[in-house]
N, C-alpha and C positions, 0 to 999 in steps of 0.2 A: 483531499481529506474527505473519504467518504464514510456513511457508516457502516460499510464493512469493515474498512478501515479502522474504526472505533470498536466494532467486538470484539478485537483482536484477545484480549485480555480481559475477565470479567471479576475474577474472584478477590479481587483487593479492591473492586471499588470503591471510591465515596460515597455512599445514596444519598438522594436528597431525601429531604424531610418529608417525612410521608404526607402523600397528599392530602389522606381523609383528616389527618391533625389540622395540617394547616387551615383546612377547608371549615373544619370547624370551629377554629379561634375565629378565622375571620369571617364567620356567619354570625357568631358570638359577638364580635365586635360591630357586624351590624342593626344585631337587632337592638342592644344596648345604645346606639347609639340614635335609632327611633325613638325607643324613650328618652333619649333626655331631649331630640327635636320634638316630640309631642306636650313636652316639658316646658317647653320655647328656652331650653337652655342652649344658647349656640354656645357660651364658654366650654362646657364639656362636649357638646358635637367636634370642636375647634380640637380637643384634646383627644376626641377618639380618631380623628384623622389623621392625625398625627401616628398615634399609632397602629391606625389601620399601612399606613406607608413604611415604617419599620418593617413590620411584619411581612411585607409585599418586596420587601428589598434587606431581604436579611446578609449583604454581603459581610462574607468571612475575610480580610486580610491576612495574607501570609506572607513575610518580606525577607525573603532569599537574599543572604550577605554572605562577603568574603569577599577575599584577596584578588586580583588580578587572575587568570586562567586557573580557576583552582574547579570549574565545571559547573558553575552556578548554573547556564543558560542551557548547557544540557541537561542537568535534573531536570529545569521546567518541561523540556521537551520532552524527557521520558515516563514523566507524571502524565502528560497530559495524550503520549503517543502522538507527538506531529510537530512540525518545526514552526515551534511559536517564534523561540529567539533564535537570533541571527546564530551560527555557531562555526568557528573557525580561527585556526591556529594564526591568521593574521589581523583578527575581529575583536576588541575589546568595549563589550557595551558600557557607554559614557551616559546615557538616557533610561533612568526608569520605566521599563516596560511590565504590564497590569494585562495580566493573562487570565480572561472571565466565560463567564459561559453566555452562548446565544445559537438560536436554530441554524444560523450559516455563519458560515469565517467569516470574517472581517479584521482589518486593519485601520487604525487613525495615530491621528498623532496632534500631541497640543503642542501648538506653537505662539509662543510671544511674542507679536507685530512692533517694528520696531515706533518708536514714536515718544512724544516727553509726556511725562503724565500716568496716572495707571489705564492703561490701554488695556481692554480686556484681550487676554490670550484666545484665539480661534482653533475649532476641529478641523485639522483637514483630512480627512481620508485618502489613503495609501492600499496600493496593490502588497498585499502580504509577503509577495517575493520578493517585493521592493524595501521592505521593511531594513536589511540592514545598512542601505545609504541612510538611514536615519536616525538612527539610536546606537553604529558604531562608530568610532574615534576613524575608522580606515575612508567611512562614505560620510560622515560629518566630522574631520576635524578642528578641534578649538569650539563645537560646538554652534558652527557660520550660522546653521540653518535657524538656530533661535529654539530649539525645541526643548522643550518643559519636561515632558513623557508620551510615552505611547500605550497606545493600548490595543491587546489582540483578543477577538472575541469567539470561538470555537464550539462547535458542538457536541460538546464531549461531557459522557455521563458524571466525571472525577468532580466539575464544576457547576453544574447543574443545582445543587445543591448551596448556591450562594461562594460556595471558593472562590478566591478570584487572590493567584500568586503574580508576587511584584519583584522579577526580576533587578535587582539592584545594581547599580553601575559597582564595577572593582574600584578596590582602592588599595592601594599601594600603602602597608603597613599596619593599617585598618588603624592608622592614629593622625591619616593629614586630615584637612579640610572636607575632602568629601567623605568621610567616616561620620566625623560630627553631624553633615546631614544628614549618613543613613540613620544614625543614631535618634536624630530629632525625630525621625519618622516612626520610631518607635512605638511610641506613646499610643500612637492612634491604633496600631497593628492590634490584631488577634495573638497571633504568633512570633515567632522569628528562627529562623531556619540558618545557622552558620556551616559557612561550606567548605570543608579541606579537605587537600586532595591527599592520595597515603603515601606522597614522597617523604615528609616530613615530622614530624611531631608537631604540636600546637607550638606558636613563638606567642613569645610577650606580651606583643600589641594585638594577639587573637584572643588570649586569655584576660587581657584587659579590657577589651572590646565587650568577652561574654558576663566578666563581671557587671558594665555598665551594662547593658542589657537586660539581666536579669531584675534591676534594681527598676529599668522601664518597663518592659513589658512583663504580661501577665504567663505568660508560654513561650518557654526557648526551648529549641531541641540543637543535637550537632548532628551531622553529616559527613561521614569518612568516604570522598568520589574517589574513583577510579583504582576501584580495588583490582580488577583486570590488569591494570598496567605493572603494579606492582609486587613481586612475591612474596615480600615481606611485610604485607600489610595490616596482618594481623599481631606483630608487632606492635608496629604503630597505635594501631588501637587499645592496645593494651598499656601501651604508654598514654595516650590521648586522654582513655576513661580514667589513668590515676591523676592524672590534672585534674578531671572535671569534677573529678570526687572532693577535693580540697575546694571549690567554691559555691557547690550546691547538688540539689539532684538534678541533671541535665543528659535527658535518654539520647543515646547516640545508635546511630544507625551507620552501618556499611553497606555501600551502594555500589555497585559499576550501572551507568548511564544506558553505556555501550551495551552490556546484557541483558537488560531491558527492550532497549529498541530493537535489538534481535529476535528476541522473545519475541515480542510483539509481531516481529515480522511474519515470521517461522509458527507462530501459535503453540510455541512449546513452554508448558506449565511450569515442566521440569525448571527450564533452562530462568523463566521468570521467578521462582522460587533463590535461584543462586545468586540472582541478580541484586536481594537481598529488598526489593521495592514492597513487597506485602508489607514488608513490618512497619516501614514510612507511612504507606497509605495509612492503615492502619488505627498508626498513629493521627493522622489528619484528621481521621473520620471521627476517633472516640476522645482525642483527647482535646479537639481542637473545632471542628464542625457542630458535633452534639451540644459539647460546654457551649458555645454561643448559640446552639437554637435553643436550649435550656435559658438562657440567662434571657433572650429577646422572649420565649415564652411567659417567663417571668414576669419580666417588665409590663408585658400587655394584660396580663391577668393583672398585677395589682392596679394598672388604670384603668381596668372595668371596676373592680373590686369598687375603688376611690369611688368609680362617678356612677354605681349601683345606690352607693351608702348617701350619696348628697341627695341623688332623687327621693331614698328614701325617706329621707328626712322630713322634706314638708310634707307627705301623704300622710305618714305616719301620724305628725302633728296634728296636721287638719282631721282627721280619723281618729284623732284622742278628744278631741275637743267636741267633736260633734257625739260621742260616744256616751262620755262623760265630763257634761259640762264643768262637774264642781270641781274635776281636776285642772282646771284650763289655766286658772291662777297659777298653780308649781310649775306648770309645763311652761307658763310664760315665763317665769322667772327663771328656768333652766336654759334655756333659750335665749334669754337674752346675757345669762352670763358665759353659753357659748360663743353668744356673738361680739359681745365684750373680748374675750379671746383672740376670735379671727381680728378683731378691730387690732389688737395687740401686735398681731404677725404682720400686719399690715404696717405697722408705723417704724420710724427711724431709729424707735429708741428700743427695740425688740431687740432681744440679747443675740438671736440670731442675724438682725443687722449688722447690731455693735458688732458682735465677734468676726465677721466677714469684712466689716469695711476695715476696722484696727487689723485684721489678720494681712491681710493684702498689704496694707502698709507698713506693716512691722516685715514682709517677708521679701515686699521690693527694697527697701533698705539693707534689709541681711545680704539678699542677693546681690546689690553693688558691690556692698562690701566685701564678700565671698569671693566676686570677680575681679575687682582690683587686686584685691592680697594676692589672690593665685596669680594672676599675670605680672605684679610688680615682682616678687618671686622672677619669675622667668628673665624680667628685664635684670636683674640684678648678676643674673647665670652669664645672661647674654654680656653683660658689659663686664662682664669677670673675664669671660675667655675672649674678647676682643683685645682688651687689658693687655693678656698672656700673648701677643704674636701681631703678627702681621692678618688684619683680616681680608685685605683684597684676593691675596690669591686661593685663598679658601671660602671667599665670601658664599659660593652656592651651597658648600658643607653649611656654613652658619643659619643659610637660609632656610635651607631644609630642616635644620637643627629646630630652629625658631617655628616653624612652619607645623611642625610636630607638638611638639610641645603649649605651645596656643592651644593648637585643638584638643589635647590632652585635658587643659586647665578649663577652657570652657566646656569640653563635656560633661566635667568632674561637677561645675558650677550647675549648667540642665539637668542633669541626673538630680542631684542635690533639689534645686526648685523643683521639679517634679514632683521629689516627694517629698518635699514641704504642702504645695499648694493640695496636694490628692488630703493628707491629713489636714487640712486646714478644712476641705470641702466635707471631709467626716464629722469634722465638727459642728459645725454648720448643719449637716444632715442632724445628727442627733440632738440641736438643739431645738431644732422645729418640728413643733407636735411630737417630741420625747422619741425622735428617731423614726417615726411610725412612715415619712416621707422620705424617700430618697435620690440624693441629687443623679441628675443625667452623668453618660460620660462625655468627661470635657479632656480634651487633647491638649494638657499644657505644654509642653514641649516639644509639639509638632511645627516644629520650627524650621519647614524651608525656606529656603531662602538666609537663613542666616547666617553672616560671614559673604555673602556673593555681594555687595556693594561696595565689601572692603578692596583696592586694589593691591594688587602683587607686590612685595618688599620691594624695595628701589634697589639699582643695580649702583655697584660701588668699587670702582677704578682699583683693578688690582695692582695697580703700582708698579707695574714691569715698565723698563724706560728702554730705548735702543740706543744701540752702540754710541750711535753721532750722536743723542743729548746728555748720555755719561760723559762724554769727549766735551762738548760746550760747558758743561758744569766745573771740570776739572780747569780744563785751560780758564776761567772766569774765575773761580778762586785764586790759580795758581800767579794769575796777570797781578795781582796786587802784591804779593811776595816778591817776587821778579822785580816788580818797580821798587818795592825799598829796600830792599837789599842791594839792586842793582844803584839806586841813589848813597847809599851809604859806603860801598864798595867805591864809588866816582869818586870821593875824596883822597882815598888813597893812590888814588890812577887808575882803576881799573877798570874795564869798558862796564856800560848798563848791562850787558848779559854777560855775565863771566858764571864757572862753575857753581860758587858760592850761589850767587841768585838765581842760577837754576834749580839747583837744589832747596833753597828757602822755598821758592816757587810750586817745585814737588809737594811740600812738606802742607804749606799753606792751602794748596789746590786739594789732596786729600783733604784735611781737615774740612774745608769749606763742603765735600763731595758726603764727608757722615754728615756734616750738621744738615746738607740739605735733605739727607733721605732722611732722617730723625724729624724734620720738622713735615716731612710730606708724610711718613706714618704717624704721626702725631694727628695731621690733618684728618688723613683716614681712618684712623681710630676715633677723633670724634664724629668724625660723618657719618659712620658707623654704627656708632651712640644714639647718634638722633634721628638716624634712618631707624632704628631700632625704636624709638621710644615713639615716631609718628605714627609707627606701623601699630602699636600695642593700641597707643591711644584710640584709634581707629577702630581697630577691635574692641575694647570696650565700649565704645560712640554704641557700635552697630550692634553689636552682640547686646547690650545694657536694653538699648530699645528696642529689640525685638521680645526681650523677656518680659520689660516692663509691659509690650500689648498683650501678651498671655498670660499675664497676671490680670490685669483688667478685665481681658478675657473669662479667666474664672468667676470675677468678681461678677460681670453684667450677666453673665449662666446664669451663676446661683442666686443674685438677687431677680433675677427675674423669673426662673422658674419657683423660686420659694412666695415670692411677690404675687403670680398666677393662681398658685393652691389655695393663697390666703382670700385673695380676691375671691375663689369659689365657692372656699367656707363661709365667707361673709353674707356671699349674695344665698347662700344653701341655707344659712342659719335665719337670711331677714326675711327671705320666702316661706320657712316656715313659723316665723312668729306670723307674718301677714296672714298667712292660711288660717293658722290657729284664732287667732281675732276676728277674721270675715265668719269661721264656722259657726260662731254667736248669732249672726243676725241671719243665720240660714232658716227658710219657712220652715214650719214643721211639716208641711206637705210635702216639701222637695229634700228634705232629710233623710229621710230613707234611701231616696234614690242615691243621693249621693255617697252616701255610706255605703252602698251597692258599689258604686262603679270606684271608689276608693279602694274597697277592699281587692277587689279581679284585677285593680292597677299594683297593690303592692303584691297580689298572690305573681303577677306577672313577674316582678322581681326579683319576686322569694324565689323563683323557678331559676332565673336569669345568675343569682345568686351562687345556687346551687352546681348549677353547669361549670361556673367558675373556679367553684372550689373541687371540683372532679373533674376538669375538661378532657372529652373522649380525645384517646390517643391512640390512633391505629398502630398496630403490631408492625416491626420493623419489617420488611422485603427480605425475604429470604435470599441468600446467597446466590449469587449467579454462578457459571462455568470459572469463568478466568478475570480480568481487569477490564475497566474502561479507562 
């Protein structure tokens, strides 16, 4: 992968964020951040480092889902022109692979050491050719090697720009167990990119998939691959889009992988244009990269904004006071019932406490709730159709049945908390300082790992017997017929085995042969039951707690980001009544001076102020030849 390699294609690129922009938030960001250390406030130094590292690492997520071979892992490679994922017809990626930008390839991979205890996972770094013994089912399977996800890192202009796409394992139905985790993942994404290929129209469990989807993330788009292969594929699509139409607006895009990477080869514009990939980038660039450096812009202008206005505060004060002493009295009493305020957001009994801490636990409670009903539901299905038949020799149908259906109920339940706790955290926002603060983003249902403690339904004896224990069963019933018949026949003369107690013997041996199978399905049907009702249980244990930590989760965010602002306002509000009191006993000789160097301090701000509220934004980069 060279960068000739890489100019293959220019005109649909991503760009990153223009330098002179970024260049000058984060100059902005420094010098704002002098003043409040010359300030000796390290609270807000503390808070512009923070966002000086946002700003320094603006990654975009975009979490590529679908079905089993439906071309996930080649879109990546044709977005990016180079074989990030593994790709082949006997290859199904089972490990989350996180495709980012960096000046040379590279390859690693997290892996989870085995050991009791939380053991932190280690990077190991991998030859990038090596990469599909490791994150496919064909060079890891069952998963031996332990590995978490991979990550490939690439020189390529597409990603430069903060992208960075997350190749997701297939799943089969897009409604077992590992859906529910691509789904958890959601939360935390930018985007999400669903992938089918145009042999088929959209099934059930894909349109179910993009409804919970839409309901988690902020950006879905759909993707129709491998329109090359198929010549009725614009069909398809036209069936596809009137699905998509009955559950929101969700842009869809037709792709072939394959005419891309041609394209790229060959440096034919034409053939890149059919390939159908401009409109994808495109889409990446404006509807999906921009929105999130818009939004990360945001956020960093209003915590200059914030800690512009706390600096301002006590100059301002002490510069009223020295000014005009006889105003010193109002300005004290204003001031202190500012800080009365902060003192208020500070304390347990703040409405923005009460409403967060009651909120949390009024919606961990719903949540059980939610989750019980919906899986006791399932068990009741489940022990309906065991009821109906024999369940051993169909037990893996049941399983699978069961297996579905859980992750069905518990995504239903994630989705559901999701957006309970995001409204709960709106509340919250708007009841501290009347909205004017706003909370960070919190990933509540970024839920890996949930469900993977649970173990696999128990297996459950399908009840087939061979020949020789039908034969022992029959003759063992039919010996006790034989014997009293054959005893009752003896009194008239007639040997212990005559016709008659053969026949008794027949008659008694079948009987004995239903009541035994009637009592071994009997068995099996309740073992069945309660293989059924551990497995559920189990699932709620594990699913219950990991929700109730991301509930918590919310809660220790928002109370302690809300906690921190207050703390700022408090210490902002009692720095400027201290200023304002000390400007009383200032000499008159030294009064002047200080009112000099007070004023060049707030005209510095007034300046710093104003950049903030116009920050220079260099003109986007003009369009190149072809793609990167």
């Amino acid at each position: 992968m060279t960068e000739h390699d890489d100019d293959a294609h220019r005109d649909d690129r991503v760009p990153a964020a223009p330098p002179d922009a970024d260049g000058a938030l984060l100059e902005l960001v420094g010098q704002v951040g002098r003043a409040a250390a010359q300030a000796g406030r390290r609270d807000l130094v503390r808070r512009l480092i923070q966002t000086r590292d946002r700003l320094r690492d603006p990654h975009v997520r975009v979490i590529i889902v679908g079905e089993f071979k439906q071309g996930k892992s080649k879109l990546v490679n044709a977005l990016v022109n180079a074989p990030a994922c593994p790709v082949d017809d006997d290859i199904a990626t089972t490990v989350p692979t996180v495709v980012g930008y960096a000046s040379e390839a590279s390859a690693s991979v997290l892996v989870q050491p085995e050991g009791e205890g939380n053991v932190e996972p280690r990077r190991d770094v991998v030859p990038l050719a090596e990469l599909a013994d490791f994150v496919s089912a064909k060079g890891n399977p069952e998963n031996i090697r332990r590995i978490i996800s991979a990550e490939v890192l690439l020189p390529r202009e597409i990603l430069r720009g903060g992208l960075r796409l997350v190749d997701s394992p297939g799943v089969g139905g897009l409604d077992s167990r590992s859906a529910l985790l691509t789904l958890s993942a959601l939360s935390s994404a930018h985007a999400v990119i669903l992938v089918s290929d145009a042999s088929q129209e959209y099934t059930e469990p894909e349109m179910q998939f993009l409804r919970h989807a839409m309901r988690v993330s902020p950006n879905v788009a759909a993707v129709l691959a491998k329109t090359d292969l198929y010549p009725e594929w614009r069909e398809i699509e036209r069936i596809d889009r009137s699905h998509l139409s009955k559950i929101g607006d969700i842009p869809m895009f037709s792709v072939s992988s394959d005419l891309r990477l041609l394209a790229a080869e060959t440096r034919d514009a034409e053939l890149n244009d059919e390939s159908g990939f401009p409109d994808l980038v495109g889409h990446l660039r404006q509807q999906i990269l921009e929105r999130a450096e818009q939004i990360h812009e945001r956020s960093a202008l209003h915590d200059l904004a914030s800690v512009v206005e706390q600096l301002t505060i006590a100059l301002r004060s002490e510069l009223t006071a020295l000014v005009d002493p006889d105003e010193s009295p109002r300005l004290l009493v204003q001031l202190e019932e500012a800080k009365s305020r902060a003192d208020e957001f500070r304390s347990r009994s703040a409405r923005w406490q009460v409403t967060l801490t009651d909120g949390v636990a009024d919606l961990i409670a719903d949540m059980e709730h939610d989750l019980r009903d919906r899986l006791r539901k399932v068990q009741r299905e489940a022990e309906a159709s065991i009821d109906d038949g024999d369940p051993g020799p169909i037990w893996d149908q049941i399983t699978e049945w069961l297996d579905q259906r859980i992750s069905s109920a518990v995504s239903e339940t994630f989705v559901w908390t999701d957006e309970r706790a995001r409204w709960l955290s709106e509340q919250v926002a708007e009841l501290f300082l009347e909205g004017e603060e706003s909370l960070p983003a919190i990933d509540v249902a970024d839920a890996a790992g949930v469900l993977d403690p649970v173990e696999a339904i128990s297996d459950l004896d399908e009840g087939r017997m061979s020949a020789a224990e039908k034969i022992f069963i029959g003759v063992r019933g039919s010996y006790g017929g034989v014997l009293m018949v054959g005893l009752a026949t003896g009194l008239i003369g007639l040997p212990l085995i005559n016709p008659l107690s053969l026949i008794a013997g027949v008659i008694v041996g079948r009987r004995a042969f239903r009541e035994d199978m009637g009592n071994r399905l009997a068995r099996r049907q309740a073992e069945a039951k309660n293989i059924v009702r551990r497995h559920i249980d189990e699932v709620i244990f594990q699913a219950g707690k990991q929700l109730k930590d991301r509930l918590r989760v919310v809660q220790r965010t928002a109370r302690d980001h809300f906690g921190a602002l207050a703390d700022e306002l408090h210490r902002s509000f009692t720095e400027a009544m201290t200023a304002a009191k000390q400007a009383a006993s200032v000499d008159s000789g030294k009064r002047e001076q200080r009112v000099k160097t007070l004023g060049a301090q707030l005209r510095q701000l007034e300046t710093l102020r104003t950049q903030i509220a116009a920050p220079a934004v260099a003109p986007p980069p003009e369009r190149a030849a072809i793609v990167r």
